[in-house]
BAGU-455865 format. One record per residue: residue number from 0; x, z, y of N, C-alpha, C in turn; residue in three letters. Coordinates in steps of 0.2 Angstrom, whole numbers. Layout:
<num:NUM | nX:X | nZ:Z | nY:Y | caX:X | caZ:Z | caY:Y | cX:X | cZ:Z | cY:Y | residuo:ala> .
...
END
This chain:
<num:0 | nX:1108 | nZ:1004 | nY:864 | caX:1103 | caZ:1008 | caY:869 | cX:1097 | cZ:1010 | cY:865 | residuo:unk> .
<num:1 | nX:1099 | nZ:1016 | nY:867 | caX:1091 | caZ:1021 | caY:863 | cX:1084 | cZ:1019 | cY:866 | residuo:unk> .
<num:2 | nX:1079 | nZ:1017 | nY:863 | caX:1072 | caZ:1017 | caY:865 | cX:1069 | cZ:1024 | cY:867 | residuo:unk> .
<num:3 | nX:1064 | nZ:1026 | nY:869 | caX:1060 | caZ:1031 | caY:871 | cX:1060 | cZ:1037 | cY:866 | residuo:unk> .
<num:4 | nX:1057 | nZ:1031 | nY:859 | caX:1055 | caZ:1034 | caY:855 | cX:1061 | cZ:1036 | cY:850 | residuo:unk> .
<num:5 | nX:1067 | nZ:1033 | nY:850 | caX:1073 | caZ:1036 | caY:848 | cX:1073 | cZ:1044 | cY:850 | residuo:unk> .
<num:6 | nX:1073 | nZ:1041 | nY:857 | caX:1076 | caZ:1050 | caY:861 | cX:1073 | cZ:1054 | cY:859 | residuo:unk> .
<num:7 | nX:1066 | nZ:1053 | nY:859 | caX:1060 | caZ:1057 | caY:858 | cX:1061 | cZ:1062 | cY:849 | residuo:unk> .
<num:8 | nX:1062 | nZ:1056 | nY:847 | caX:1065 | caZ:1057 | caY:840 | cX:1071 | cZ:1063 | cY:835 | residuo:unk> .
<num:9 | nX:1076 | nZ:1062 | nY:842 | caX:1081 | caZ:1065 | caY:842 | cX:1082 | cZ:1073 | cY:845 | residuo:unk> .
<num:10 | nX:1076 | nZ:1072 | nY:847 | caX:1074 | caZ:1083 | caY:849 | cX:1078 | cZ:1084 | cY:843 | residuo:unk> .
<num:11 | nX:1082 | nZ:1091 | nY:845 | caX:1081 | caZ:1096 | caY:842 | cX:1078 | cZ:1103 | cY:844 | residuo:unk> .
<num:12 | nX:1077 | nZ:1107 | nY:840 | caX:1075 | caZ:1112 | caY:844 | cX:1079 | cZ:1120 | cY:840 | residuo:unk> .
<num:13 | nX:1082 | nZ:1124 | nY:840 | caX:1086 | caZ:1129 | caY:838 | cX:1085 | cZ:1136 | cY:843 | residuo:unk> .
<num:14 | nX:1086 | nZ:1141 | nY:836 | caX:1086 | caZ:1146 | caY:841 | cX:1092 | cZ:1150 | cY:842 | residuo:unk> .
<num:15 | nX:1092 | nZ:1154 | nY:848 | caX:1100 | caZ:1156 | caY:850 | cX:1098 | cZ:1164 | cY:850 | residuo:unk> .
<num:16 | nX:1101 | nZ:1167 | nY:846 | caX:1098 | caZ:1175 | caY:844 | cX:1102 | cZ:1180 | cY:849 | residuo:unk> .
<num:17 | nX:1109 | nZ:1177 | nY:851 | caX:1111 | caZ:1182 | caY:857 | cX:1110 | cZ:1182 | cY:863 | residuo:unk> .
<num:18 | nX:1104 | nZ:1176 | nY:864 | caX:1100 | caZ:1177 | caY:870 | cX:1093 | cZ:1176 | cY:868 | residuo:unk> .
<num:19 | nX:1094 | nZ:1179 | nY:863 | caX:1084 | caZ:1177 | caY:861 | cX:1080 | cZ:1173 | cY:865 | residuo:unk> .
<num:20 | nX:1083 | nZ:1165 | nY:864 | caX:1076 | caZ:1161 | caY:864 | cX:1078 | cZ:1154 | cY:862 | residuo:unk> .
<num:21 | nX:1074 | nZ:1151 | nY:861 | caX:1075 | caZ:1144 | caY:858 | cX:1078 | cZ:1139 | cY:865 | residuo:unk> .
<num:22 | nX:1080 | nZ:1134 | nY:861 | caX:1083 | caZ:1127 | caY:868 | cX:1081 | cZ:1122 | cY:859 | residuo:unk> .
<num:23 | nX:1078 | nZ:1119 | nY:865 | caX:1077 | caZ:1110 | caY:864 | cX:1081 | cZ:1105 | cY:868 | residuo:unk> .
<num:24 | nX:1086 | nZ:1102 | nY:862 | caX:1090 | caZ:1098 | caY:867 | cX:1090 | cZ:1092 | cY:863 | residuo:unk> .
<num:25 | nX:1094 | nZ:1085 | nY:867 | caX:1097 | caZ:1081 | caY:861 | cX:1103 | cZ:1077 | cY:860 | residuo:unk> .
<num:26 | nX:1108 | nZ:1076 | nY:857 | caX:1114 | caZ:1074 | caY:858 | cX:1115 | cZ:1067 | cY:861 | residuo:unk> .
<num:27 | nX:1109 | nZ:1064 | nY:861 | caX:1110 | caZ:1057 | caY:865 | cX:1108 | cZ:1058 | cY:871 | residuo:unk> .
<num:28 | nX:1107 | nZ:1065 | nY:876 | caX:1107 | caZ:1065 | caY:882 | cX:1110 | cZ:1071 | cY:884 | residuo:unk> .
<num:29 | nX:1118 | nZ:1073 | nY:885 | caX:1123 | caZ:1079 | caY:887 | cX:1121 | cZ:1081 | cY:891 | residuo:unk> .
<num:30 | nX:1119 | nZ:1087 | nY:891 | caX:1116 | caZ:1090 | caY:899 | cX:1113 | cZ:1092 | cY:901 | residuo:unk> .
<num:31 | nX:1108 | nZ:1088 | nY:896 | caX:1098 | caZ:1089 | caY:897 | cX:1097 | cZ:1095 | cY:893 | residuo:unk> .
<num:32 | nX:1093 | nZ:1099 | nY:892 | caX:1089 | caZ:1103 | caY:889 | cX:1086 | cZ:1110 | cY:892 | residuo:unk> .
<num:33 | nX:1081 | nZ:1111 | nY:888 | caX:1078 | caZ:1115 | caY:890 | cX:1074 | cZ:1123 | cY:888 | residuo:unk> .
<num:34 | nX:1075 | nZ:1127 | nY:888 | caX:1076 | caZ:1133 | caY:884 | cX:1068 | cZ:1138 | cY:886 | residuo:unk> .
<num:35 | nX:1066 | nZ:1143 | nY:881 | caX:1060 | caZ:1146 | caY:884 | cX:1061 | cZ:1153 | cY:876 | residuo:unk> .
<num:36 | nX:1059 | nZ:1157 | nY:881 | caX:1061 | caZ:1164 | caY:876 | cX:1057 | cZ:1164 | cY:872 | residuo:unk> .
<num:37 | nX:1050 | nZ:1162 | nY:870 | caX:1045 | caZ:1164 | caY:866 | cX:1043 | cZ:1160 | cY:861 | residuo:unk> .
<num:38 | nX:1044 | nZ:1153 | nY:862 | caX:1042 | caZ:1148 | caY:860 | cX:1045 | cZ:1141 | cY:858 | residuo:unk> .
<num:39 | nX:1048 | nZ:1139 | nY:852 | caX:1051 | caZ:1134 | caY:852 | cX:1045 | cZ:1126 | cY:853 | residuo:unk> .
<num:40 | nX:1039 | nZ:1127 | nY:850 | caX:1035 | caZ:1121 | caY:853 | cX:1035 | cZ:1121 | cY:860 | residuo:unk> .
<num:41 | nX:1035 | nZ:1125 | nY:865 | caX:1036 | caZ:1124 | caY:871 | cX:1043 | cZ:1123 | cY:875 | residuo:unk> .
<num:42 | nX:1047 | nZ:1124 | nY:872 | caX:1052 | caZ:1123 | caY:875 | cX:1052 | cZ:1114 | cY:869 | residuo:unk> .
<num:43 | nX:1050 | nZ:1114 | nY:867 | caX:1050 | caZ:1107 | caY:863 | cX:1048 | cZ:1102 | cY:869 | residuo:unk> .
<num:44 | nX:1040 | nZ:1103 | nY:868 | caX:1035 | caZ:1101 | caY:875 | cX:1039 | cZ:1097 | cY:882 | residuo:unk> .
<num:45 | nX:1043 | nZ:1102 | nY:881 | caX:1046 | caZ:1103 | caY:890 | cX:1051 | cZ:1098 | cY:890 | residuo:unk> .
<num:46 | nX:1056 | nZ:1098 | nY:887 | caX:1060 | caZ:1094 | caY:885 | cX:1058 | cZ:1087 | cY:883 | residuo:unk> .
<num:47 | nX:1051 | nZ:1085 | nY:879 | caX:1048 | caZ:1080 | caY:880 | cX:1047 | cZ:1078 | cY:887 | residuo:unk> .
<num:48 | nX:1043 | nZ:1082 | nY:892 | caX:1043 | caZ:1079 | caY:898 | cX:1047 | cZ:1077 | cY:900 | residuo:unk> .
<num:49 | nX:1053 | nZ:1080 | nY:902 | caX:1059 | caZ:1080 | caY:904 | cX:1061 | cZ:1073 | cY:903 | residuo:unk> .
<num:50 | nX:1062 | nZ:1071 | nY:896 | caX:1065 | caZ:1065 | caY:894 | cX:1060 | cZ:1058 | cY:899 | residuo:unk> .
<num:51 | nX:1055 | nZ:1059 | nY:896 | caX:1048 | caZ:1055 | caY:897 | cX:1049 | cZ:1053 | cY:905 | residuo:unk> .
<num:52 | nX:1049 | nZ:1060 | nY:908 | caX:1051 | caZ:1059 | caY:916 | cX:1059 | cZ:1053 | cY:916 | residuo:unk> .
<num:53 | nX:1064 | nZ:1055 | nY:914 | caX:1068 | caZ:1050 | caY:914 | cX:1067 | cZ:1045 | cY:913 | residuo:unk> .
<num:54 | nX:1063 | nZ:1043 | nY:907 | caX:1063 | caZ:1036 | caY:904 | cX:1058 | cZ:1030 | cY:911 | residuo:unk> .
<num:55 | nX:1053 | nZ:1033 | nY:910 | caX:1051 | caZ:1031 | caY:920 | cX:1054 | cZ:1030 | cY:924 | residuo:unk> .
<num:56 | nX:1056 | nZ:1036 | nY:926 | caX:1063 | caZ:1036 | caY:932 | cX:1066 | cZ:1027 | cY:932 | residuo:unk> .
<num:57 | nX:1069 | nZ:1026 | nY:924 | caX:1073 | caZ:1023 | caY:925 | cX:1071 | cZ:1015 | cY:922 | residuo:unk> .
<num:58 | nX:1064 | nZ:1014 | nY:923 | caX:1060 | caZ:1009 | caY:921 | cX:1058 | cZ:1006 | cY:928 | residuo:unk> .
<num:59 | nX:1059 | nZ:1012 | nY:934 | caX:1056 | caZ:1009 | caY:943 | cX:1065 | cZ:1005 | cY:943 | residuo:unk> .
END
């Protein structure tokens, strides 16, 4: 089982040039990510929340 900070770890962030814009995903969670046309640190960010919000979630 991955810790927080695994996941956290395991960002990646790539850009996709035939839709012009970044996505931030990670392969330890299929499904999950999150994309933003201008910006790879924000679509980073966002996808930090997103995990963080899970890891919460699943600590109640």
């Amino acid at each position: 089982m991955n810790t927080g900070k695994d996941l956290l770890r395991s960002i990646e962030t790539t850009w996709v040039g035939e839709s012009a814009q970044f996505l931030a995903f990670s392969t330890d969670i299929p499904g999950l990510f999150t994309k933003d046309r201008t910006s790879a640190m924000r679509a980073r960010r966002s996808f930090e929340e997103q995990v963080r919000a899970l890891l919460i979630a699943n600590e109640m």
